[in-house]
TIGU-691575 format. One line per field, with one value per residue (C-alpha): residue number from 1; residue in three letters; x negated, y, z negated. Coordinates in Angstrom, 1 decimal, always signed. Each point is the difference from the previous one (the first is absolute). Layout:
<marlums>
gufi = c(NUM; ...)
lolo = c(ALA; ...)
px = c(X; ...)
py = c(Y; ...)
pz = c(Z; ...)
</marlums>
This chain:
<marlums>
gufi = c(1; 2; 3; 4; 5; 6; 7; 8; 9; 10; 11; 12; 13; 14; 15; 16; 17; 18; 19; 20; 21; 22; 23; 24; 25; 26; 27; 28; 29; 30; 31; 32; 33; 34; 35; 36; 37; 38; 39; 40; 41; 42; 43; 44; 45; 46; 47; 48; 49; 50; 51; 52; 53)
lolo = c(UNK; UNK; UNK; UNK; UNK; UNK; UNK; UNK; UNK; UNK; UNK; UNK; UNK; UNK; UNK; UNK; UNK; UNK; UNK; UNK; UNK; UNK; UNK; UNK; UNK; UNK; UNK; UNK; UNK; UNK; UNK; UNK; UNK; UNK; UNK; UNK; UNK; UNK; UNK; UNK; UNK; UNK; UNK; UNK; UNK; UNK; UNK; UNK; UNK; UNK; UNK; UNK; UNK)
px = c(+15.0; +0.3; -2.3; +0.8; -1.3; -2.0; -1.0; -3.4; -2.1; -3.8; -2.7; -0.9; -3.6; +1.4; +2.1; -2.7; -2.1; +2.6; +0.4; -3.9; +0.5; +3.1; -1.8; -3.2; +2.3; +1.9; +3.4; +2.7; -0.1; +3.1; -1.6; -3.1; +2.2; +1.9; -3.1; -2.0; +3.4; +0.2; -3.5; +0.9; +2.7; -1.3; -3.3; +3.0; +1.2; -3.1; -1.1; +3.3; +1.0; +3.1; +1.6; +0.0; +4.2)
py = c(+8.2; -1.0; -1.5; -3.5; -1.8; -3.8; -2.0; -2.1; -2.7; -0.3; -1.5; +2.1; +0.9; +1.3; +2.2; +1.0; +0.9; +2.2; +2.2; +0.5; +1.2; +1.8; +1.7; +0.8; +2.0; +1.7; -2.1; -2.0; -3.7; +0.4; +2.8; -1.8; -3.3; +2.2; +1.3; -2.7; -1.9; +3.2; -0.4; -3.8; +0.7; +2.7; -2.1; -3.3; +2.5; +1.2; -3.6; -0.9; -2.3; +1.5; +2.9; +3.9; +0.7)
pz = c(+5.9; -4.1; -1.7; -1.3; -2.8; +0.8; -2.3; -0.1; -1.3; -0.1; -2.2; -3.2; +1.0; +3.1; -1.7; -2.4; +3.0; +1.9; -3.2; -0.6; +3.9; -0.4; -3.4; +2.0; +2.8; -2.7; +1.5; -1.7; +0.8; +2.0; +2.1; +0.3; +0.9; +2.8; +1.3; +1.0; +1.6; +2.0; +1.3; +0.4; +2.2; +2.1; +0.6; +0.8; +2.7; +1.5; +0.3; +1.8; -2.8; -0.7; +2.5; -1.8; -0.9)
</marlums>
């Protein structure tokens, strides 16, 4: 599977406060971005909000 690119919108201090977080685990912001949407989703699927692919 490739990786695709998405595109996003969210406030400024958001932003700002995913980089500090991204900075403090020594991540990019798109890794850091990637990372907590995996957790997201595996935490939607465990709940039986969404089914596991």
């Amino acid at each position: 599977m490739g990786k695709v690119t998405v595109t996003l919108y969210m406030e400024e201090e958001d932003k700002e406060a995913l980089q500090q977080l991204a900075d403090a685990q020594e991540r990019s912001l798109s890794q850091m971005a990637v990372l907590i949407l995996k957790r997201a989703i595996k935490q939607a699927q465990n709940d039986g909000t969404i089914t596991p692919k």
